[in-house]
Residue, then its C-alpha position, 0 to 999 in steps of 0.5 A: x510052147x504057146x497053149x491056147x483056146x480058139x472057137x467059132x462061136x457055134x450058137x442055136x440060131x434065134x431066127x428073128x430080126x432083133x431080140x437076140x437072146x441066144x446070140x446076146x447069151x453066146x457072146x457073155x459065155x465066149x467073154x467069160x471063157x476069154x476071162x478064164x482062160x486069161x486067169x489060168x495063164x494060157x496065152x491066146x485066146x482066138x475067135x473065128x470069123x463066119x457069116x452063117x446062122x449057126x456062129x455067132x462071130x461075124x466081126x472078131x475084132x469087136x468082140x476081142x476089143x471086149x475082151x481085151x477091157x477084161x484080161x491082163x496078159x492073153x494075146x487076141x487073134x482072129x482063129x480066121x479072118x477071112x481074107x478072101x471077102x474083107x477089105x484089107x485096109x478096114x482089117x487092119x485098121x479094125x485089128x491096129x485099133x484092137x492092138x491098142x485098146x488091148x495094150x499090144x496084144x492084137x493078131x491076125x490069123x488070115x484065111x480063105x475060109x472054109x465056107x463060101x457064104x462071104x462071097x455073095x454076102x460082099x458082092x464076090x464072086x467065087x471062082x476068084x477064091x484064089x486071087x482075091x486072097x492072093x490080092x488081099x493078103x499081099x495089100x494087108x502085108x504092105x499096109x503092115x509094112x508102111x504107113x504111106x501105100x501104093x497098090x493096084x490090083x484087080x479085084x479092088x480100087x487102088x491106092x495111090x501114096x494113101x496113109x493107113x491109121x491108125x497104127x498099131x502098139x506093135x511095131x507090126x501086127x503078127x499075121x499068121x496064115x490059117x491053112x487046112x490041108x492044101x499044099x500051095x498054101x503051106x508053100x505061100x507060108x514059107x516063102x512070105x516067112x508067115x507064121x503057119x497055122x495049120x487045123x488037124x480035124x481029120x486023121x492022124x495027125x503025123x499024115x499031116x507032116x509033109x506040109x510042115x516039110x513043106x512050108x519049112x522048105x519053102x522058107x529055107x529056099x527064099x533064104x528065110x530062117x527056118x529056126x525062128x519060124x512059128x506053128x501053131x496046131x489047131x484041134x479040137x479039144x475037150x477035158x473032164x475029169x475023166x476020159x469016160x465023162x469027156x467022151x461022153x460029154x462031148x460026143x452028142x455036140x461033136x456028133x451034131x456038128x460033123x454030120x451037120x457039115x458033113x451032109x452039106x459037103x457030102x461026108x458020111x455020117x460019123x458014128x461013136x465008134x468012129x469018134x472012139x477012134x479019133x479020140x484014140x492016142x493016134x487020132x486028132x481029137x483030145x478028148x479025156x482025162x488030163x493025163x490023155x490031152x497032155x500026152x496027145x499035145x507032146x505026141x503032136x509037137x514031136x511030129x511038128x516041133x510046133x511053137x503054139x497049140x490052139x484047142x478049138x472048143x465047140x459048143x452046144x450039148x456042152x454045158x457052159x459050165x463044162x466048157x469053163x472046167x475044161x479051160x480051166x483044167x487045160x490052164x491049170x493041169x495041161x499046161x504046166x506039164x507042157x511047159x516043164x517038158x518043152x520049155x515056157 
């Protein structure tokens, strides 16, 4: 199974035009967490896409392109490229140019998004949520298939027998599927025969099962070899030397973010010991003691059989330094015990 980092990039805003300092300081830290990670032998490192004051990735792709100047081995995905407002042909020749900068390690992961702030940004509307993905997802496919492209839609001028370039390193660009709890999108999965991506932020995560039933059966019914088909799990994640300092460390940060989203979606509130729980063998957070995260990963693959883990990191109260331990105790302490039970 693939082990790796994915984070959105959480940053205090600057509040002004230009003189960026916070954004300039967060964009040091993600390459030197992508550099740690890259050293201690994970496998991917994925950076999300957001057009929001509280994130500082709005463009993937160029921060990858840094990152891939600075690392040997790690494969460089988006953790969402949102789909729903980006042009696909501009994506996918932002992430072709990645695959080759980068020696062949380019992917995207595709999403609709979890927030709406894209739309009125690129001049979408939002009740065309679902088409305009549908729309973008299936051009991006064809663009990824063939040079030469023929395509209309509704919500984008066409293409009339036009050459996409560059190309990538790889004979394709892996395009993964990012979904969060709806059913027609682990359905779209399967029968497409996409990689699946699939965030656990919220419950047990054996709940979450009959999606991946779903998208297995999905792929099973258009013919497709469900043996090969790739999963990756997305979930929070936080290591320390302890399972007391690992609490403690990342509950204030944790704490902030859920009741910040929480408030705008209308959630209650999160109390510490709601986190407790969450963090408990059943629950989705791995948060602790080495020992705790590495028995809560093989928990998660015996209910999925996933071929990939994404630990979603987030910052904030968390020290920088922190944050790298934690990386560095995933790659070192995690990992190998990962691979010796379910195989490199």
């Amino acid at each position: 199974m693939e082990l790796g980092i994915s984070t959105f990039g959480e940053i205090v805003p600057d509040g002004k035009a230009g003189n960026a300092q916070n954004a300039h300081r967060r964009i040091q830290e993600l390459i030197a967490e992508a550099k740690m990670a890259d050293a201690v032998g994970l496998d991917v490192y994925a950076l999300g896409e957001h057009h929001r004051p509280d994130y500082v990735i709005s463009a993937p792709e160029v921060v990858l392109s840094a990152i891939a100047a600075l690392t040997n081995r790690i494969r460089l995905s988006s953790s969402v490229t949102v789909l729903s407002s980006a042009d696909p042909v501009r994506t996918f020749q932002n992430f072709a140019s990645l695959d080759l900068v980068s020696n062949g390690r380019a992917e995207i992961m595709a999403g609709r998004g979890s927030f709406i702030e894209s739309f009125p940004l690129f001049g979408y509307d939002l009740k065309d949520y679902d088409e305009l993905f549908t729309e973008s997802l299936d051009l991006l496919l064809k663009i990824n298939e063939q040079i030469m492209v023929s395509w209309r839609g509704k919500h984008r001028p066409p293409i009339q027998d036009q050459g996409v370039y560059p190309r990538p390193l790889q004979e394709k660009l892996p395009v993964w599927l990012a979904i969060g709890g709806t059913p027609s999108s682990a359905a779209r999965a399967g029968k497409l025969n996409l990689p699946l991506t699939l965030a656990i932020l919220g419950g047990d995560p054996s709940q979450y099962a009959p999606l991946i039933n779903l998208y297995r059966e999905s792929a099973r019914k258009e013919g497709h070899d469900v043996e090969k088909l790739q999963i990756a799990i997305n979930a929070h994640m936080y290591i320390a030397d302890t399972s007391e300092q690992a609490a403690d460390e990342f509950w204030p940060t944790y704490e902030k973010m859920m009741n910040k989203i929480g408030k705008e979606r209308g959630w209650s509130r999160i109390t510490r010991p709601q986190f407790e729980h969450m963090r408990s063998p059943q629950g989705p957070l791995l948060v602790g003691s080495v020992k705790e995260v590495t028995e809560k990963i093989l928990r998660m693959h015996s209910i999925f059989k996933n071929t990939r883990y994404l630990a979603q990191i987030i910052a904030g109260d968390i020290s920088h330094g922190q944050i790298l331990h934690s990386i560095e105790l995933f790659g070192t302490k995690v990992a190998p015990v990962i691979r010796e039970k379910l195989g490199a």
